[in-house]
TORRO-818616 format. One line per field, with one value per residue (C-alpha): residue number from 1; chain; x, y, z. Coordinates in Angstrom, 1 decimal. Example, Ala and Ser with C-alpha at 12.3 -4.5 7.8 and 13.67 -1.06 7.14 Angstrom:
resi = c(1 2)
chain = c(A A)
east = c(12.3 13.7)
north = c(-4.5 -1.1)
up = c(7.8 7.1)
//
This chain:
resi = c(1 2 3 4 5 6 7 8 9 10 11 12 13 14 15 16 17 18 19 20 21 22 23 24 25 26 27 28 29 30 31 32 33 34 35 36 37 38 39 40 41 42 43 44 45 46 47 48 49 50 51 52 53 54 55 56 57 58 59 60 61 62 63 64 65 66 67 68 69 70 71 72 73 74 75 76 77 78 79 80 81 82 83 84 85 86 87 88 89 90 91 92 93 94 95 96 97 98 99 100 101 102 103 104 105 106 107 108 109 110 111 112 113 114 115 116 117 118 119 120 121 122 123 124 125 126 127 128 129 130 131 132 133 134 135 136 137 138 139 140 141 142 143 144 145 146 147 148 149 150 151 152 153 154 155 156 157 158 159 160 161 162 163 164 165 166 167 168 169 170 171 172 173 174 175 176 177 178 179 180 181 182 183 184 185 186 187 188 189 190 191 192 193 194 195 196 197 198 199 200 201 202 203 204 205 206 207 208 209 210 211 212 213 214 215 216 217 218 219 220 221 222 223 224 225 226 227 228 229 230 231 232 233 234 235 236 237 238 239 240 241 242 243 244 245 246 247 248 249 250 251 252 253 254 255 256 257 258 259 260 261 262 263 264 265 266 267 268 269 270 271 272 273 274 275 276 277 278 279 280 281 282 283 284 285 286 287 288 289 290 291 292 293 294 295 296 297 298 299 300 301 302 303 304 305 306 307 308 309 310 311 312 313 314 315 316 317 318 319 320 321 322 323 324 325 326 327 328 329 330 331 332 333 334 335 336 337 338 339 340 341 342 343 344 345 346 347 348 349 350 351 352 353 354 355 356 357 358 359 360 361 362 363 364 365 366 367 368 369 370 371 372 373 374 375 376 377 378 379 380 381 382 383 384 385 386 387 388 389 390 391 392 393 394 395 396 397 398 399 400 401 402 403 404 405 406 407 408 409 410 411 412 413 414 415 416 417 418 419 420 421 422 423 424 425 426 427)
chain = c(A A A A A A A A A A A A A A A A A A A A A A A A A A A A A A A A A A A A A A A A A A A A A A A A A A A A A A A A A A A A A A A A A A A A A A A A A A A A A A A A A A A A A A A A A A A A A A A A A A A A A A A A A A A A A A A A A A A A A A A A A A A A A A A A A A A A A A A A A A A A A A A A A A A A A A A A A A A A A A A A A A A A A A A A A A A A A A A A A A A A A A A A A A A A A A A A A A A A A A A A A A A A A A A A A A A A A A A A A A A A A A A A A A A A A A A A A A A A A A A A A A A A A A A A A A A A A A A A A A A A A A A A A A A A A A A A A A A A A A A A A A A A A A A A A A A A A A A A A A A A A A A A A A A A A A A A A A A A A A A A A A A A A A A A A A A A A A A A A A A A A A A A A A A A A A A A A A A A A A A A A A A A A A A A A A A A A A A A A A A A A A A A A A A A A A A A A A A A A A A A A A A A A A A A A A A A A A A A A A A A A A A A A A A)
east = c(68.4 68.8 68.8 69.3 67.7 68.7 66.7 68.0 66.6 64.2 62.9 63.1 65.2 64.6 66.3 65.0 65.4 63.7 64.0 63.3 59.6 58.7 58.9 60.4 61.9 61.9 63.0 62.3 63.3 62.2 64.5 66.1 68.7 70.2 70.1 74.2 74.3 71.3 71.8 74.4 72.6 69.3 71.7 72.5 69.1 67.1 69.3 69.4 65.5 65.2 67.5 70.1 73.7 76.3 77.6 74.0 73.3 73.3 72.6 72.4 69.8 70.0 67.8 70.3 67.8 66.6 66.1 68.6 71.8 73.1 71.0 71.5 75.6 74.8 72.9 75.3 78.1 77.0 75.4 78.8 80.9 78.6 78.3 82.7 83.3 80.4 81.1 77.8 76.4 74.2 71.1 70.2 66.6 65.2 63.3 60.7 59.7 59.9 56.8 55.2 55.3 54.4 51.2 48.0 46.6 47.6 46.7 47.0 49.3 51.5 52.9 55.2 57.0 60.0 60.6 64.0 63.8 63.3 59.6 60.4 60.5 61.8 59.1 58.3 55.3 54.3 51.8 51.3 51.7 49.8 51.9 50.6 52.2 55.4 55.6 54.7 57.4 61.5 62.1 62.6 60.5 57.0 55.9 56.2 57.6 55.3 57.0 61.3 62.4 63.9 63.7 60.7 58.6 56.0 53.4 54.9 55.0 51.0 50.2 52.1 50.2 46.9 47.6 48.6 45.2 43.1 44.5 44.9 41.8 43.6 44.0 42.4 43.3 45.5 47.5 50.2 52.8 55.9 56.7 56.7 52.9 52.2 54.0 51.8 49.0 46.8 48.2 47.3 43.4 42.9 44.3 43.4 40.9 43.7 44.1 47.1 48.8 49.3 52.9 52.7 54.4 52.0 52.9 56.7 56.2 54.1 57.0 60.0 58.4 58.0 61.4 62.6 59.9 61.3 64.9 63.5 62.2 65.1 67.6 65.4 65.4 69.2 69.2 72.6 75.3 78.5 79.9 82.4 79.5 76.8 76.3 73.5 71.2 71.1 69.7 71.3 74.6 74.6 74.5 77.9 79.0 77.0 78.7 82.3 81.3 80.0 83.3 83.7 80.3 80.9 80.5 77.5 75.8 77.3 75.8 72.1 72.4 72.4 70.3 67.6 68.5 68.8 65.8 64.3 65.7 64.6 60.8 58.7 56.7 53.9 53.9 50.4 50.5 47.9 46.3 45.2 44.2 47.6 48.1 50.6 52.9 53.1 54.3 58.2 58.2 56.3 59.0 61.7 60.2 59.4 62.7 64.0 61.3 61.6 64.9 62.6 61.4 58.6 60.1 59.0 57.0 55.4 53.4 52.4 50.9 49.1 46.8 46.3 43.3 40.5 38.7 41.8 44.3 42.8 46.1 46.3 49.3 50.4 52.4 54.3 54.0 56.1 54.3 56.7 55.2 56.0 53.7 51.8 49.2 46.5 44.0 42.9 39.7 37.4 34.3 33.7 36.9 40.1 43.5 45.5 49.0 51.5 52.1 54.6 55.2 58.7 61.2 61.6 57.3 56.6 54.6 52.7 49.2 50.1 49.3 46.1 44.6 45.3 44.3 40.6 40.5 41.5 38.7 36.5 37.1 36.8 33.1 32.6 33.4 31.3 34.8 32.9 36.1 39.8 42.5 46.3 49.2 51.5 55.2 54.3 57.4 56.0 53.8 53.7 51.6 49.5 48.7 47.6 45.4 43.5 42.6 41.4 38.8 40.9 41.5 44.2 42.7 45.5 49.3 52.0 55.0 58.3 56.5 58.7 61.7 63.9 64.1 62.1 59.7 56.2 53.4 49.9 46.6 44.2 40.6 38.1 34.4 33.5 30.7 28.3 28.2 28.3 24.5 22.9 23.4 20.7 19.3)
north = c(-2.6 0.8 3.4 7.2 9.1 12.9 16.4 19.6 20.8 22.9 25.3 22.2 20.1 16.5 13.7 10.0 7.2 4.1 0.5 -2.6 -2.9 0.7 2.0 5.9 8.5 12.0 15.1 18.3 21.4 25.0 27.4 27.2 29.4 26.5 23.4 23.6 24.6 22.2 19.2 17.6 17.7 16.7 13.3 12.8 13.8 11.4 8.3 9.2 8.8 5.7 4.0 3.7 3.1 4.5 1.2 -0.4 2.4 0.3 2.5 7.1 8.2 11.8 13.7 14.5 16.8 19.2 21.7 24.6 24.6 25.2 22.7 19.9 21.0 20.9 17.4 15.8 16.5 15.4 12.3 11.4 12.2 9.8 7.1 7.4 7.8 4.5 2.6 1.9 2.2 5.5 5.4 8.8 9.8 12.1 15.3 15.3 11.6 12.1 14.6 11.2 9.2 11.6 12.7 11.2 7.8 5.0 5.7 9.9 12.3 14.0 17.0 18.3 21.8 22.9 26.8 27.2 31.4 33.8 32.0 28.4 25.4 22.1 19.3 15.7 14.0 10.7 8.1 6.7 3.0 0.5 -2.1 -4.8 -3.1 -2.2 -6.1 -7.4 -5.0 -5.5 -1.8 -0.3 3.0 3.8 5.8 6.0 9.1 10.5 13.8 13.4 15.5 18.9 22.3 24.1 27.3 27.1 27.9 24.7 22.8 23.2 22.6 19.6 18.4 19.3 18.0 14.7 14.1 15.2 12.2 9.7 7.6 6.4 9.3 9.5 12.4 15.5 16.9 19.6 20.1 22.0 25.5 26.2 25.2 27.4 30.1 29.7 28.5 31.4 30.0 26.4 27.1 29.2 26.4 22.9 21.9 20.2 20.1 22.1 20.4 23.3 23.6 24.0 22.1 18.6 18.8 19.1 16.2 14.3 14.5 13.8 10.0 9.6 10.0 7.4 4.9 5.5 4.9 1.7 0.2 1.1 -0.6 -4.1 -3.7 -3.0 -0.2 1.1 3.8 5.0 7.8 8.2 6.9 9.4 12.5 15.6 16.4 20.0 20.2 23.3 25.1 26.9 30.7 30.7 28.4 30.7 33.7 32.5 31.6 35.0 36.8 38.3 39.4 41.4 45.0 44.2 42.7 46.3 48.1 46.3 46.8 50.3 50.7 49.0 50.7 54.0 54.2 57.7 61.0 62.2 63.4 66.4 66.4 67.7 65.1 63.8 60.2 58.4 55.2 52.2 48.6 46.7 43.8 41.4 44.3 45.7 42.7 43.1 46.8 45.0 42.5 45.4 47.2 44.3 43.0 46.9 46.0 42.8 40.1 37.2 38.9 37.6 36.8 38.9 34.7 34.6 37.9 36.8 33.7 35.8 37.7 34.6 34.4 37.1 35.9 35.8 38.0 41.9 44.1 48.1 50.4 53.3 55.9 59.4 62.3 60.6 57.5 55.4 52.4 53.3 51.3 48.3 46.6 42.9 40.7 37.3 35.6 32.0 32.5 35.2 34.6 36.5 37.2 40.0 39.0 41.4 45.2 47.2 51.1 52.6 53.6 57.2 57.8 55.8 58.2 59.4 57.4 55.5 52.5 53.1 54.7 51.1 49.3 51.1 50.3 46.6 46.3 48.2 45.9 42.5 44.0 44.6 40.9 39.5 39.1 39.6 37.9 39.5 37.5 38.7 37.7 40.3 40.1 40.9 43.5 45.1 48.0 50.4 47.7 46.1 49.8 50.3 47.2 48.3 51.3 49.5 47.0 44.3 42.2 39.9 36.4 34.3 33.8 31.5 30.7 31.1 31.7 33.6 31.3 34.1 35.3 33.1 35.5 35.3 35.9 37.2 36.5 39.3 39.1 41.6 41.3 43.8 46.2 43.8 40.7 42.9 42.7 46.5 48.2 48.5 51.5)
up = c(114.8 115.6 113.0 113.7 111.4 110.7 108.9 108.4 105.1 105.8 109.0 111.2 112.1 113.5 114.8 115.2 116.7 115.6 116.0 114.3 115.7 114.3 117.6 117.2 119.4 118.1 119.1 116.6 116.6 115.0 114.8 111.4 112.2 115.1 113.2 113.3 117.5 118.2 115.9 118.2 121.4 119.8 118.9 122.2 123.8 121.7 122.1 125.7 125.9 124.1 126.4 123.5 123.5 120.7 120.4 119.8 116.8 113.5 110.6 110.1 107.9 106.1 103.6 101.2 99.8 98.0 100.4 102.6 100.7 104.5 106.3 103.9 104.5 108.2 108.2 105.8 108.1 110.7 109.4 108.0 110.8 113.5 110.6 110.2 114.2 114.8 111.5 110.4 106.9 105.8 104.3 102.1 102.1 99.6 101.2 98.5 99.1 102.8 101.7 99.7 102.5 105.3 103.9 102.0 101.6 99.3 95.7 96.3 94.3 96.4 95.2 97.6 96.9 98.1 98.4 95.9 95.9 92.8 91.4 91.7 93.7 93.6 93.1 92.4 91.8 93.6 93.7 97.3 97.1 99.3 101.8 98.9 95.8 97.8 98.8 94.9 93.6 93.2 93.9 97.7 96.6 99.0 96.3 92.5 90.7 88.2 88.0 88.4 91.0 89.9 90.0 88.4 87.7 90.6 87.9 85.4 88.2 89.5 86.1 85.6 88.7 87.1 83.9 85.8 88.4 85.4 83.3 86.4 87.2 89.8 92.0 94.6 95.0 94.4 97.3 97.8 100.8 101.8 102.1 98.6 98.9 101.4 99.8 96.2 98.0 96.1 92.3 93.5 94.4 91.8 89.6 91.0 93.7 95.4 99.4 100.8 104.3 106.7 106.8 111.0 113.5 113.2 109.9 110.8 113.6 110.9 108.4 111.0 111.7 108.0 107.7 110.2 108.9 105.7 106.4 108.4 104.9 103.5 105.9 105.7 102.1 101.9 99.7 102.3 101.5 103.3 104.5 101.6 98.2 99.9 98.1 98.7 96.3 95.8 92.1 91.4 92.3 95.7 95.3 96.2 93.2 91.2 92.0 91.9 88.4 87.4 88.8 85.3 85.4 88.9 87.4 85.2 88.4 90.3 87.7 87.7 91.8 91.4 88.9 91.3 94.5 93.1 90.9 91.2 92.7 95.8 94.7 95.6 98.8 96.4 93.6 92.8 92.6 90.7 90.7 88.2 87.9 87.1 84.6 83.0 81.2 84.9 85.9 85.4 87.3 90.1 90.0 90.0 92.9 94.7 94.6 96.2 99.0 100.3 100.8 99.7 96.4 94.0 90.3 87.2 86.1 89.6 88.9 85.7 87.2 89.4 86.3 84.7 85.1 85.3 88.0 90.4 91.4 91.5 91.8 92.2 91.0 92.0 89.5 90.4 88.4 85.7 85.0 86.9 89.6 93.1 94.7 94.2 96.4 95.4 96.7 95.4 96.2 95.8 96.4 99.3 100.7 99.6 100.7 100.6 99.3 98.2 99.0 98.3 98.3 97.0 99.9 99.0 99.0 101.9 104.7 101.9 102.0 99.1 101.1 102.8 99.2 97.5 100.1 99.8 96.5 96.6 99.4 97.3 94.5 96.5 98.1 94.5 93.2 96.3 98.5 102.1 104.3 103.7 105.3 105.7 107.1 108.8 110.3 114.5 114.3 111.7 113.2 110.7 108.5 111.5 112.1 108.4 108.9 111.5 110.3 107.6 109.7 110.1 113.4 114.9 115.0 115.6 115.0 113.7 115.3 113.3 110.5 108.6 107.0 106.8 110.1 112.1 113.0 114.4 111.8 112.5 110.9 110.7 109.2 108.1 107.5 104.8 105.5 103.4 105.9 108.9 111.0 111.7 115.1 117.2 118.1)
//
């Protein structure tokens, strides 16, 4: 038995080989924006160094999904074209058990979280089964589902999680993966006292032979598809679906762009700007501006989640002379550790100081909780904000390699000690 086992839905892709005796050949790769140029090769690559013949190929795994509406259309395709061109059954392999299986011990909840865009996520909630249960049992499942796999609120979702390990005496323990956990990674400590896996490239390597162990089980259990039954599991309508549908609504959706690019007139060099603690009838403006700032925008519900609670999220806004938010800037902190998250100045007052003013005062704040350690995490092309950093005490301590989903990009991890932990000069 030789089974081929195939990932593309999300920032890496993988491709395995694996045998009968467990034995797996994998080759991964990281750049999500070549999983349709690479996937091929990658094919040909790994059966090349396992010593493996296209004729001697038995079975094609695929996650199916959820995930990258264009990776999952990427993997599929291929998938069904190798398992058409070597007629051999498929076998489809959900993403978010994948997660199960990859990480934790028997008896753990899983919780992994895939990034879906605009707030949300898609999720599931497993229990890890043990090779005992998973021998006693009829069904061909590593894991039970708790929690159905769908698309939720990232805050529903963490506390669906909660709800479930505080209820489970079985648990051993509560665990969350996936880039959508990285990305919330703030709402899910201030919430639980779960573990978060570092989405890094272990974790990617870790997940990749989960995946072909997975589709192994599978294939001795039977639970086979073809290429014409199998179907991706996207668990809502691709954005292109979406707006075919909403053709009548083009103008409205015209009319709402402009209204968010075009917000204010050019203003005076000379208007005063002031300054304020910002709360949860903020949070739709933030929502609003952040949306004009960045391409991978925060939701209008995710900035709710983040005042919550009082003892989290600390967030400064900034108005013009009409009372209107042109900037925004927070911080969130356990313990004497905190993290700043979000910042965002309007387009038209950038160059202004806007940002430097509320970073003092988030710092200012955070010394004042008992915050001594501020982390960040910066784009490495973006200067202007490294710049702004430093000025502000902060160092570069390390970096992470395509980081950035979007784009790929390199990320860098500054830290600053706050004058409060910092040891007197000598003289």
């Amino acid at each position: 038995m030789e089974i081929i086992t195939i990932d593309t839905t999300g920032a890496a892709a993988s491709v395995s080989i694996i045998n009968e005796e467990g034995e797996a050949v994998t080759e991964l790769s990281m750049d999500m924006m070549s999983h349709l140029r690479l996937l091929m090769p990658m094919v040909s690559r790994v059966t090349e160094r396992a010593g493996v013949k296209k004729t001697e190929i038995t079975h094609i795994a695929v996650t199916v999904g959820p995930g990258s509406f264009t990776g999952i259309r990427i993997g599929m395709a291929t998938a069904k074209t190798l398992a058409q061109a070597w007629n051999v059954p498929m076998i489809a392999l959900s993403s978010l058990e994948v997660f199960s299986a990859a990480f934790g011990e028997s008896g753990d909840l899983i919780c992994p979280m895939i990034d879906a865009k605009h707030g949300q996520i898609f999720g599931g909630i497993f229990r890890k089964k043990d090779v005992t249960e998973r021998r006693k049992e009829e069904e061909h499942g590593l894991s039970e589902i708790l929690l159905p796999e769908n698309i939720y609120a990232a805050e529903e979702f963490i506390e669906k999680a909660r709800t479930l390990a505080f209820g489970d005496q079985q648990a051993a323990r509560l665990l969350f993966c996936g880039d959508g956990a990285e990305q919330h990674r703030n709402l899910i400590r201030r919430e639980t006292t779960a573990e978060i896996v570092p989405e890094d490239r272990n974790s990617y390597e870790i997940y990749a032979a989960a995946a072909a162990k997975m589709a192994l089980h599978l294939a001795c259990s039977g639970s086979l598809t073809s290429y014409r039954e199998i179907r991706p599991a996207y668990l809502r309508k691709s954005e292109a679906e979406r707006k075919l549908e909403a053709k009548e609504l083009g103008k409205k959706k015209k009319a709402r762009r402009q209204e968010q690019t075009v917000i204010f007139e050019l203003p005076p060099e000379d208007e005063e700007i002031s300054y304020r603690r910002a709360g949860r009838e903020d949070a739709a403006a933030m929502a609003k501006l952040d949306a004009l700032c960045f391409s991978r925008s925060w939701s209008e519900a995710a900035f709710l989640g983040e005042f919550q609670t009082t003892a989290g999220s600390f967030y400064v806004i900034a108005e013009n002379g009409e009372g209107k938010p042109v900037g925004f800037a927070g911080i969130s902190g356990i313990l004497d550790e905190g993290e700043v998250h979000r910042m965002a100045v309007h387009p038209l007052y950038r160059g202004r100081g806007i940002a430097g003013t509320m970073m003092e005062r988030i710092l200012e704040e955070a010394e004042a909780r008992g915050i001594t350690t501020q982390l960040l995490e910066v784009r490495e092309s973006n200067r202007t904000a490294i710049a702004l950093y430093k000025n502000q005490g902060f160092c570069v301590t390390g970096r992470r390699d395509g980081y950035y989903a979007d784009s790929g990009e390199n990320a860098l991890l500054m830290r600053r000690e706050s004058s409060l932990t910092k040891k007197p000069e000598r003289t």
